[in-house]
Structures are given as structure tokens and as C-alpha cells.
PyMOL Python script that loads the backbone (N, CA, C, O; Angstrom):
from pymol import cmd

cmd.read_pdbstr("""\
ATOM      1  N   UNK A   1       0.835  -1.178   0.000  1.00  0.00           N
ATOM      2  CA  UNK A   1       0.000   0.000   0.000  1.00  0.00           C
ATOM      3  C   UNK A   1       0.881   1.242   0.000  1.00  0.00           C
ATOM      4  O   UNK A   1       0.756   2.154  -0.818  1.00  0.00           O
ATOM      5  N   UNK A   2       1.792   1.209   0.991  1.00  0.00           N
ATOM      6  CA  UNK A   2       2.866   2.329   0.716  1.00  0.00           C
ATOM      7  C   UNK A   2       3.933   2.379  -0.170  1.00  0.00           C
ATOM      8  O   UNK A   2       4.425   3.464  -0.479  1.00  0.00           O
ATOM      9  N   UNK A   3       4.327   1.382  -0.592  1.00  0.00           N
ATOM     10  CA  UNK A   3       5.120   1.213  -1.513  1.00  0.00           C
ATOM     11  C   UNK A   3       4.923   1.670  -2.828  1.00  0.00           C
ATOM     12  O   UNK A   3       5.639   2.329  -3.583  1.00  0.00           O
ATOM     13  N   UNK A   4       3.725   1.148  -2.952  1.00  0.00           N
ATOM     14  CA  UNK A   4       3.030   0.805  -4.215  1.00  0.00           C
ATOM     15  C   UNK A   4       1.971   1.353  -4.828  1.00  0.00           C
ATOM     16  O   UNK A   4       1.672   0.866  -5.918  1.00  0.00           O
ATOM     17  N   UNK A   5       1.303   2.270  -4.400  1.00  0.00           N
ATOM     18  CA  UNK A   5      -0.007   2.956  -4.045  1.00  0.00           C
ATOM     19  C   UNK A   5      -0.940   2.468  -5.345  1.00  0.00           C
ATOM     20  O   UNK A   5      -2.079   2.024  -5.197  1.00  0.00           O
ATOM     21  N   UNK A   6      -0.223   2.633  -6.758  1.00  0.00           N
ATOM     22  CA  UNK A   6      -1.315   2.274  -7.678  1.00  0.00           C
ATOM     23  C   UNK A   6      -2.003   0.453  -8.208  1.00  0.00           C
ATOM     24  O   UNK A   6      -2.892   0.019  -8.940  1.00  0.00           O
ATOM     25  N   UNK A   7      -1.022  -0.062  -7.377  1.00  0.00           N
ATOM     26  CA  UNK A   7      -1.127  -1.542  -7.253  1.00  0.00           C
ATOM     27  C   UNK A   7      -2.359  -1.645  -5.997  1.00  0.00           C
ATOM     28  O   UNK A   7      -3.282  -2.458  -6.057  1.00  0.00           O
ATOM     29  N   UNK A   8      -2.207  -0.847  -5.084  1.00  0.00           N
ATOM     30  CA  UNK A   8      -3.415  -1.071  -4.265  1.00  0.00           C
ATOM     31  C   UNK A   8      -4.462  -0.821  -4.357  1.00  0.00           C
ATOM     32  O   UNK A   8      -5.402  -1.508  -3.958  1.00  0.00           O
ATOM     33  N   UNK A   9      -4.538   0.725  -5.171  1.00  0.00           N
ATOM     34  CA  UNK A   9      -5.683   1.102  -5.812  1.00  0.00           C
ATOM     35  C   UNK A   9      -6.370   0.435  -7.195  1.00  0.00           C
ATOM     36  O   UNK A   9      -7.520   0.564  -7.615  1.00  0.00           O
ATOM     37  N   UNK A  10      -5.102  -0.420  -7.817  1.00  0.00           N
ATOM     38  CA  UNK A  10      -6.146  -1.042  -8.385  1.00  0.00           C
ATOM     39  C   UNK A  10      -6.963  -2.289  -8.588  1.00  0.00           C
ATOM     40  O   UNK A  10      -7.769  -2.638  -9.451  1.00  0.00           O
ATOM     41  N   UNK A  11      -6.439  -2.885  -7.407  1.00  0.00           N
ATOM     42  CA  UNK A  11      -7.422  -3.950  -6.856  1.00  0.00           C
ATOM     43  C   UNK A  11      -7.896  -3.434  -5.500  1.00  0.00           C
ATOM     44  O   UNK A  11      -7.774  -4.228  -4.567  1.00  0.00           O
ATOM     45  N   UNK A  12      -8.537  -1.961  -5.177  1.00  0.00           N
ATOM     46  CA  UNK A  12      -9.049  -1.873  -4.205  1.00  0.00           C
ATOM     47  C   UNK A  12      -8.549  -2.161  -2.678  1.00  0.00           C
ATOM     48  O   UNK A  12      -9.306  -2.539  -1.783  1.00  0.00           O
ATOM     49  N   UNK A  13      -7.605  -2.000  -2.574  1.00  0.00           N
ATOM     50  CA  UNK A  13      -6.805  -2.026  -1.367  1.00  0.00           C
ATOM     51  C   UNK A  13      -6.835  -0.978  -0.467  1.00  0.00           C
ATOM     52  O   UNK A  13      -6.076  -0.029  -0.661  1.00  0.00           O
ATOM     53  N   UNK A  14      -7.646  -0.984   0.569  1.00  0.00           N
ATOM     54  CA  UNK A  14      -7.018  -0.008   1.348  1.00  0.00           C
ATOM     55  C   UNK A  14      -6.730  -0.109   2.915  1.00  0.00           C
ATOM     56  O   UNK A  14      -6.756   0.828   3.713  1.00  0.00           O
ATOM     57  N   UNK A  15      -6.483  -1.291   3.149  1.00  0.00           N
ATOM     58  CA  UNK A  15      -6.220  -1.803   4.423  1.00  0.00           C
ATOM     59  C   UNK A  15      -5.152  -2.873   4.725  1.00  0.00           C
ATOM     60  O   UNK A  15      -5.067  -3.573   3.717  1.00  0.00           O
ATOM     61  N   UNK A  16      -4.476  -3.214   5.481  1.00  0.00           N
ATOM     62  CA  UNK A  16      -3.564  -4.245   5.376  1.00  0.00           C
ATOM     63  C   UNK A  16      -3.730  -4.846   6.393  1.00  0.00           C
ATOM     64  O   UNK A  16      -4.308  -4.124   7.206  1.00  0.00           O
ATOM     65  N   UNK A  17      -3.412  -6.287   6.958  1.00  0.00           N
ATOM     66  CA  UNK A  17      -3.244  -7.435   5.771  1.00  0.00           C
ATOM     67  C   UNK A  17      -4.363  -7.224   4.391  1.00  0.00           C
ATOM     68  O   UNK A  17      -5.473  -6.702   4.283  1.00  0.00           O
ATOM     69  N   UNK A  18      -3.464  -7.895   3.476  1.00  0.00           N
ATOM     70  CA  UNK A  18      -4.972  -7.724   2.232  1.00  0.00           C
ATOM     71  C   UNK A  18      -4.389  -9.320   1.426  1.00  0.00           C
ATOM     72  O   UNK A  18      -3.384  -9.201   0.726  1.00  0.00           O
ATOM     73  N   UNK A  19      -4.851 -10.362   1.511  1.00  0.00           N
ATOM     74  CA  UNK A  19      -4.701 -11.279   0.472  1.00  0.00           C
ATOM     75  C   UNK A  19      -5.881 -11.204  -0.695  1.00  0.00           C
ATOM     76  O   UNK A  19      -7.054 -10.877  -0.519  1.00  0.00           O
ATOM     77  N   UNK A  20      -5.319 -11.552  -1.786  1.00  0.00           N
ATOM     78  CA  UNK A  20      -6.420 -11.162  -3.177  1.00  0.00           C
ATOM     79  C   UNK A  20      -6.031 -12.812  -3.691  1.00  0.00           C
ATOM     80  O   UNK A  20      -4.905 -13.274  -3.509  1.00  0.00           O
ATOM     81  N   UNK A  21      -6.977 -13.479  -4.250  1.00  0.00           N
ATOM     82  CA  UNK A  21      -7.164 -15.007  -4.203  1.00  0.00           C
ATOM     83  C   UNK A  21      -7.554 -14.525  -6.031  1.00  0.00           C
ATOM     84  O   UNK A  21      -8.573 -14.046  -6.528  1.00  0.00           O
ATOM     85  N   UNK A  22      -6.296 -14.901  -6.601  1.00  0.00           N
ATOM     86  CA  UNK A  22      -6.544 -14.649  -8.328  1.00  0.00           C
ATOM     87  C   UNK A  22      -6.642 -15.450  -8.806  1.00  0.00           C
ATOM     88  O   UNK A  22      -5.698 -16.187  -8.523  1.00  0.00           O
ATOM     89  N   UNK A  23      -7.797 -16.226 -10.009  1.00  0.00           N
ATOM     90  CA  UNK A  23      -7.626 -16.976 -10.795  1.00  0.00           C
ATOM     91  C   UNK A  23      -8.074 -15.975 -12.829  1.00  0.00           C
ATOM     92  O   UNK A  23      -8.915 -15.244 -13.352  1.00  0.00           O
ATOM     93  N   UNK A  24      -6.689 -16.759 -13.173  1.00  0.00           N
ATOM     94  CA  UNK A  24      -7.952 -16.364 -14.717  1.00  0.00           C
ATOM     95  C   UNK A  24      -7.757 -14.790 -14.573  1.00  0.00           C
ATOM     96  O   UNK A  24      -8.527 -14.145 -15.285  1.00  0.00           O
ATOM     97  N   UNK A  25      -6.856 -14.029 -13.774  1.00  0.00           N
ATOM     98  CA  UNK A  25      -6.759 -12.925 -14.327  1.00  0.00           C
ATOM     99  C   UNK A  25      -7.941 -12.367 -13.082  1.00  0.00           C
ATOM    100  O   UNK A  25      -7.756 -11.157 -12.950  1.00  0.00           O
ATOM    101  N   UNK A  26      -8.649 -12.670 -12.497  1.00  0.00           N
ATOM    102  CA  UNK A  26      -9.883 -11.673 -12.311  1.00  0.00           C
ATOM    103  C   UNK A  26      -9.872 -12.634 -10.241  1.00  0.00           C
ATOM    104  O   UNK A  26      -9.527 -13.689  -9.709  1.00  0.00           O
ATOM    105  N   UNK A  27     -10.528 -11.249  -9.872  1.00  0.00           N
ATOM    106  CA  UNK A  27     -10.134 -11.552  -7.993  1.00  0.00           C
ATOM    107  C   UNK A  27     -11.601 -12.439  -8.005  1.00  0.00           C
ATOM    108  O   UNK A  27     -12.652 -12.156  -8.580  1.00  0.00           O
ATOM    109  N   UNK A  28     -11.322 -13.417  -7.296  1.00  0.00           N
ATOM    110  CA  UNK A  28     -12.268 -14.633  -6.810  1.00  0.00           C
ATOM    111  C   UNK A  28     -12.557 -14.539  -5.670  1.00  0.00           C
ATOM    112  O   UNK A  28     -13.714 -14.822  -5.358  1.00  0.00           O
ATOM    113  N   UNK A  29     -11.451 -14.037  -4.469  1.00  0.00           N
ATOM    114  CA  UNK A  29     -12.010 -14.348  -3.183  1.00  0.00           C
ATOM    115  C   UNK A  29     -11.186 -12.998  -2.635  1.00  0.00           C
ATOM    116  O   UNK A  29     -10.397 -12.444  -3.401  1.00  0.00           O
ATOM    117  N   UNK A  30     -11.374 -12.552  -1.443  1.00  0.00           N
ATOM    118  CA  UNK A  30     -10.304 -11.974  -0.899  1.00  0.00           C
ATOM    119  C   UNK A  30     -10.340 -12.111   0.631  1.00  0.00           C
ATOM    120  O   UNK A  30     -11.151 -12.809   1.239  1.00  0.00           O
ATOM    121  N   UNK A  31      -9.520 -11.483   1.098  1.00  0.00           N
ATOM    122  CA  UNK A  31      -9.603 -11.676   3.283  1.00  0.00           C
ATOM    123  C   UNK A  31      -8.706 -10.487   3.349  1.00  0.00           C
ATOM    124  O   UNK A  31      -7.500 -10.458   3.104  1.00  0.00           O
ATOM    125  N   UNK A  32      -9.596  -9.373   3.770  1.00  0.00           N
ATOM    126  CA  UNK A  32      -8.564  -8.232   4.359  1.00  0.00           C
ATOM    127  C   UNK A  32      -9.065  -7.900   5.828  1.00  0.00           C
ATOM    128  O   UNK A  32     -10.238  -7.869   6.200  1.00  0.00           O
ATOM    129  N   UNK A  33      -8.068  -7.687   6.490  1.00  0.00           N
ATOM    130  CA  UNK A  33      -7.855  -7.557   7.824  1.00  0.00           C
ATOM    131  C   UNK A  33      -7.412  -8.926   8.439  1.00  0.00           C
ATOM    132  O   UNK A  33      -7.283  -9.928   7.736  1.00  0.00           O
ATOM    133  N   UNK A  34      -7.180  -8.916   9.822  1.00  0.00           N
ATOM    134  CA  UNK A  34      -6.627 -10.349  10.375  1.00  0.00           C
ATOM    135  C   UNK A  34      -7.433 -11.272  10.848  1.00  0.00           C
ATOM    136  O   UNK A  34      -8.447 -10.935  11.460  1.00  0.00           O
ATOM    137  N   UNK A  35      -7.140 -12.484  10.659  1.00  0.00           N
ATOM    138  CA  UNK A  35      -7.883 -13.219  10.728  1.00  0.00           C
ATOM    139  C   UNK A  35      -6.776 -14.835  11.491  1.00  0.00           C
ATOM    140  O   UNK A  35      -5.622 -15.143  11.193  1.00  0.00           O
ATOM    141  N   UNK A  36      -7.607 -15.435  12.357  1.00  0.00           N
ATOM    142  CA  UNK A  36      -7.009 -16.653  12.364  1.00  0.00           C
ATOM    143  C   UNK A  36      -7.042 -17.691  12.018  1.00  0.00           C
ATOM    144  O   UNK A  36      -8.063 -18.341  11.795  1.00  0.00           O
ATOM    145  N   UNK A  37      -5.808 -18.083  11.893  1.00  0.00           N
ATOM    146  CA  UNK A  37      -5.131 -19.122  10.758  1.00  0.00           C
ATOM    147  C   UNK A  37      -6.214 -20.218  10.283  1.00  0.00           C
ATOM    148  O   UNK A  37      -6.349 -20.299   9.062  1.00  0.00           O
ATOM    149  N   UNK A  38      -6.975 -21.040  11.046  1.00  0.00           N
ATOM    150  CA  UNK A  38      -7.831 -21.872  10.847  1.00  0.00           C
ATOM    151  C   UNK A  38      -8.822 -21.221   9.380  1.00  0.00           C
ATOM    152  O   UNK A  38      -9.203 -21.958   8.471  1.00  0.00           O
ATOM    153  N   UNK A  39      -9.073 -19.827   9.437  1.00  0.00           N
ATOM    154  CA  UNK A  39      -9.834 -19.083   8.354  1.00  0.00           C
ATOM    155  C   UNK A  39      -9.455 -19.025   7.419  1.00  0.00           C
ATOM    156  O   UNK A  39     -10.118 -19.110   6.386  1.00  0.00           O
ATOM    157  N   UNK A  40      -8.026 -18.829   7.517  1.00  0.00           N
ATOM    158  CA  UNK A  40      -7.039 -18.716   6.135  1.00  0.00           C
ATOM    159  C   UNK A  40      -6.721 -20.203   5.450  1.00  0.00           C
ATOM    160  O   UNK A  40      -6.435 -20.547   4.303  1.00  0.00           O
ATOM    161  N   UNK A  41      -6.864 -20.747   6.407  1.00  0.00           N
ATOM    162  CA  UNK A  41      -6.158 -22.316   5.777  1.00  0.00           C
ATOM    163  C   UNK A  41      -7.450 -22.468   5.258  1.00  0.00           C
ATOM    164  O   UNK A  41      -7.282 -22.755   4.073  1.00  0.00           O
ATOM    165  N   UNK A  42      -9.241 -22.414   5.627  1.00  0.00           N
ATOM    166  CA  UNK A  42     -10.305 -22.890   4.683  1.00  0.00           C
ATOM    167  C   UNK A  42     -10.017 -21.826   3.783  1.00  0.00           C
ATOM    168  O   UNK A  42      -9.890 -22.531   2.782  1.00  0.00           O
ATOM    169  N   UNK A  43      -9.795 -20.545   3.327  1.00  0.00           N
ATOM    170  CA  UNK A  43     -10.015 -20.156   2.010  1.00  0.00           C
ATOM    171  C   UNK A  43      -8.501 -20.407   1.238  1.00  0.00           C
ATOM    172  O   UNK A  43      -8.490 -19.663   0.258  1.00  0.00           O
ATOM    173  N   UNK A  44      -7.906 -20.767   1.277  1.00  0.00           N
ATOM    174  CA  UNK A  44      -6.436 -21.419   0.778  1.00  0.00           C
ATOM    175  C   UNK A  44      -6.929 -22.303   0.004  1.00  0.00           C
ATOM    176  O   UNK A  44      -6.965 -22.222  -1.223  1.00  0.00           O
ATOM    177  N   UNK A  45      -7.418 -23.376   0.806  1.00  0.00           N
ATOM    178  CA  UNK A  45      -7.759 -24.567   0.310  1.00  0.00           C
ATOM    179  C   UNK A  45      -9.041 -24.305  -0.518  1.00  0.00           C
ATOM    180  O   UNK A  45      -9.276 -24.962  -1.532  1.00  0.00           O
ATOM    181  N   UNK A  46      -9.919 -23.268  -0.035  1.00  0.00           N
ATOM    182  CA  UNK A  46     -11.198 -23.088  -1.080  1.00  0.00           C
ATOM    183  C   UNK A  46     -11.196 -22.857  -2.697  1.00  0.00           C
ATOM    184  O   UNK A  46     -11.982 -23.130  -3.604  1.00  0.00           O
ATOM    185  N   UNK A  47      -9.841 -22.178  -2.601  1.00  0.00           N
ATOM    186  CA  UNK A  47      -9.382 -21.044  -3.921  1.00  0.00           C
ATOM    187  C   UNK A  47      -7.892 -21.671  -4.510  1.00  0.00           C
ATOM    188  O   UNK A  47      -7.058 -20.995  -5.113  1.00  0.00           O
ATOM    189  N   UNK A  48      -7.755 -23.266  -4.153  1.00  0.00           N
ATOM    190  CA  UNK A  48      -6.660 -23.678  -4.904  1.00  0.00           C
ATOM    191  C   UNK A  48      -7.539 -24.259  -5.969  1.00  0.00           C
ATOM    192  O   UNK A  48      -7.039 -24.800  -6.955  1.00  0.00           O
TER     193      UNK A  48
END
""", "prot")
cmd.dss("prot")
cmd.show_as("cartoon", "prot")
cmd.util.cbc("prot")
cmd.orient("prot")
């Protein structure tokens, strides 16, 4: 986000943590803010 500002803006970023779950070019899932691990490991596995 600071680094990068137009990379965040253009997938809508404006908070961090931000994972963006890409397939095919186009965002499928996302999880921004924190979350525990048990949450992340079901959408990992949802979006492989």
C-alpha cells in the first residue's frame, strides 16, 4: 500500500493485511484484515 499505491488502488486495497485469491486474471475471493489461521487455511484450500 505504501510502496506501491497504484497496485493497491487497483485492486481496491485499502487496508492491510490484504490477500487477493486470483484466478484467470480476475479476484475470486479476498480476506482483508486479520484473521485466524484456521480461516485462512479454509479459504487457501477453497481457492486452490
Amino acid at each position: 500500500v505504501d510502496v506501491n499505491p497504484n497496485v493497491s488502488a487497483n485492486y481496491g486495497i485499502t487496508s492491510i493485511p490484504a490477500i487477493l485469491f486470483i484466478k484467470g486474471g480476475k479476484i475470486v475471493d479476498k480476506q482483508i484484515g486479520a484473521v485466524p489461521k484456521s480461516i485462512l487455511d479454509k479459504k487457501i484450500k477453497a481457492n486452490l
